[in-house]
C-alpha positions as a Markdown table, in Angstrom:
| # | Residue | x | y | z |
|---|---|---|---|---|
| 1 | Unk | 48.7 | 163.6 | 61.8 |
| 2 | Unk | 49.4 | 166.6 | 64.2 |
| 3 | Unk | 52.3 | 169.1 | 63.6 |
| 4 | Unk | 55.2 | 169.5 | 65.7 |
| 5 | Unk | 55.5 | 172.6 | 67.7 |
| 6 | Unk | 58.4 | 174.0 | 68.7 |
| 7 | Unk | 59.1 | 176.1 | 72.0 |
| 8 | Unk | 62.8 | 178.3 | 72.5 |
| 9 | Unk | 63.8 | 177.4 | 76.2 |
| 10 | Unk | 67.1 | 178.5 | 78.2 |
| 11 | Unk | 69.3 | 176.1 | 79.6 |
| 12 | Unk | 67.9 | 176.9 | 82.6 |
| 13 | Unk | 64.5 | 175.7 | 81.4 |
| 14 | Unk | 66.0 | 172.6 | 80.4 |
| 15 | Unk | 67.2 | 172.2 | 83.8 |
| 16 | Unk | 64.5 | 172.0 | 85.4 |
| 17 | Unk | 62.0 | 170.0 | 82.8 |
| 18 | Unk | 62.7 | 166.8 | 85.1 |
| 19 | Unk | 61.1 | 168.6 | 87.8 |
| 20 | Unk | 57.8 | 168.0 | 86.0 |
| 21 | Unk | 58.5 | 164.2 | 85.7 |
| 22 | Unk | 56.5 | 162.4 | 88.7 |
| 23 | Unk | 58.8 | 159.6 | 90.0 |
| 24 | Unk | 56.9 | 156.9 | 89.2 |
| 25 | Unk | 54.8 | 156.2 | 86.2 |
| 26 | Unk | 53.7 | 153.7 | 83.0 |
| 27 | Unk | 55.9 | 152.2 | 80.6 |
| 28 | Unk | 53.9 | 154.9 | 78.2 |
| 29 | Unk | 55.1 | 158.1 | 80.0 |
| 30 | Unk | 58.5 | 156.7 | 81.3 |
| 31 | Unk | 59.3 | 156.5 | 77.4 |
| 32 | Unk | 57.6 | 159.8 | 77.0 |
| 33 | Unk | 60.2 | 161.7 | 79.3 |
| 34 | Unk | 63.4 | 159.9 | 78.4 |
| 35 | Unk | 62.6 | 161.1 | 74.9 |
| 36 | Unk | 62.1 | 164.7 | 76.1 |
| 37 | Unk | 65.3 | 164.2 | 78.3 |
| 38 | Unk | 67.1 | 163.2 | 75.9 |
| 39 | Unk | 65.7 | 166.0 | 73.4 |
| 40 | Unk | 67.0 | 168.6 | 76.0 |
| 41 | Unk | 69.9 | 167.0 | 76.9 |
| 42 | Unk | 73.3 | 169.3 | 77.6 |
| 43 | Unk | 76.4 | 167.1 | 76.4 |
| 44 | Unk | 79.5 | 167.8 | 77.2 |
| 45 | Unk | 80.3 | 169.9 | 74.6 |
| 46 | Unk | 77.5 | 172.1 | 75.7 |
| 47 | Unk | 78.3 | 172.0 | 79.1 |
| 48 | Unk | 82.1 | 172.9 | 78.2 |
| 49 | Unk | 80.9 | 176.0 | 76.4 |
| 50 | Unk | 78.8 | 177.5 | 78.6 |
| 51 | Unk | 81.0 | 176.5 | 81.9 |
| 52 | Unk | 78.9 | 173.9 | 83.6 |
| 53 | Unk | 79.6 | 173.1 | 87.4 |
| 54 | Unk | 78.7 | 171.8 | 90.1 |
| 55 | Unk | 78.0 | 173.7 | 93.3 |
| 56 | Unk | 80.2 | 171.9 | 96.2 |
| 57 | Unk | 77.9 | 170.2 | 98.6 |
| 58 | Unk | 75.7 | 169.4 | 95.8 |
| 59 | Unk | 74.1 | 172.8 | 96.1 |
| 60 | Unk | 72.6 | 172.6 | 91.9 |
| 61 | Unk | 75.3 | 174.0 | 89.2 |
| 62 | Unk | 76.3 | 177.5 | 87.8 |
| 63 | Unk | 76.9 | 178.6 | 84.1 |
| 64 | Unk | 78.2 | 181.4 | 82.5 |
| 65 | Unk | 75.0 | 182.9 | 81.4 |
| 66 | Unk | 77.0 | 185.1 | 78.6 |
| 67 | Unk | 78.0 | 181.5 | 76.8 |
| 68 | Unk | 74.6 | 180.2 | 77.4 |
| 69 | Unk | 72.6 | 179.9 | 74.3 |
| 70 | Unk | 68.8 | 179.9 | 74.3 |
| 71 | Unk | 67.8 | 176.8 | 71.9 |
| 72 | Unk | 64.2 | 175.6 | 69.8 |
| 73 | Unk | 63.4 | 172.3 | 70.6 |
| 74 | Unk | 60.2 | 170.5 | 68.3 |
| 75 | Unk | 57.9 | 168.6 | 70.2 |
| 76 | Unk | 55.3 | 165.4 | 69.4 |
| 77 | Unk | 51.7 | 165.7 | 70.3 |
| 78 | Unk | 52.4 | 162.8 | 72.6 |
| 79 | Unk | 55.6 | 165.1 | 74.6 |
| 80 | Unk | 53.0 | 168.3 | 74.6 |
| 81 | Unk | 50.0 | 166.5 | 76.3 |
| 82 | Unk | 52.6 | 164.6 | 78.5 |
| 83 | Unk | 53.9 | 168.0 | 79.0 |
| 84 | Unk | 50.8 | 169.8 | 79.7 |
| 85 | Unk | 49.4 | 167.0 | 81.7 |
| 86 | Unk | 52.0 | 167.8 | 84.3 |
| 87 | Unk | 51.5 | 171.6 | 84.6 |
| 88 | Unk | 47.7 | 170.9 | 85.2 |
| 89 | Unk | 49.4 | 168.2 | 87.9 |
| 90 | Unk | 51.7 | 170.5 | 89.8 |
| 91 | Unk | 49.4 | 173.3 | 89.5 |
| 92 | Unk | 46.6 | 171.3 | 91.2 |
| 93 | Unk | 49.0 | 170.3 | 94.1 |
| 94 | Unk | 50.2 | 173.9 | 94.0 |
| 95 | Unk | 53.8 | 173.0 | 93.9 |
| 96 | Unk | 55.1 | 175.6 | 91.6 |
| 97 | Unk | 58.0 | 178.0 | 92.5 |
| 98 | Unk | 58.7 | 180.9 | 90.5 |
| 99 | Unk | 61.6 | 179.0 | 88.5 |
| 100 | Unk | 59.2 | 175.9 | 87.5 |
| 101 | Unk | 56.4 | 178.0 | 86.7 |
| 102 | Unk | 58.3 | 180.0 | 83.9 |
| 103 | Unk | 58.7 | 176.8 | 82.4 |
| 104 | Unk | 55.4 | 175.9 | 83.1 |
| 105 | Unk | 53.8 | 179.4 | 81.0 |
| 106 | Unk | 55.9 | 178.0 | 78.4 |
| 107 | Unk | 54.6 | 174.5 | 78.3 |
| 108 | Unk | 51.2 | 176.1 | 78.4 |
| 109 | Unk | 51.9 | 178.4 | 74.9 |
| 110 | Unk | 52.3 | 175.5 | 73.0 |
């Protein structure tokens, strides 16, 4: 049985994780990303401490980045080729900006 890896990602990375998630998909990879959603998830408390809004006009949301905490999340086999499976998909389609692929260099080190 494969080992766990783990990966330290900023709240911005976990953001932006859904932006890897194609809209449609099997039952397989829908449970896939609702676990790694749910992994990465910022609760209220969270979003309290670090100062979570919205942007008016639903222009994305702000944080205090001095609250912001960067955090190690542990990862399946199963999230890391979902994972990786989707950088190779974006990358193909070339539909990276600079934001998605930091995350993306990280999903690639594991």
């Amino acid at each position: 049985m494969a080992e766990n890896k783990t990966l330290v990602m900023t709240v911005k990375d976990r953001l932006l994780i859904s932006e890897f998630f194609p809209e449609r998909g099997n039952l397989i990879t829908k449970v896939i990303e609702k676990d790694i959603s749910e992994k990465l998830v910022i609760n209220q408390e969270e979003a309290k401490e670090i100062g979570l809004t919205a942007r008016p006009g639903g222009g994305g949301v702000t944080w205090n980045q001095d609250n912001a905490k960067d955090k190690e999340f542990s990862f399946t086999e199963a999230e890391i080729s979902y994972l990786k499976d989707q950088v190779d998909r974006i990358d193909k389609a070339g539909q990276f900006n600079a934001d998605t692929a930091a995350v993306a260099q990280k999903i690639k080190s594991l």
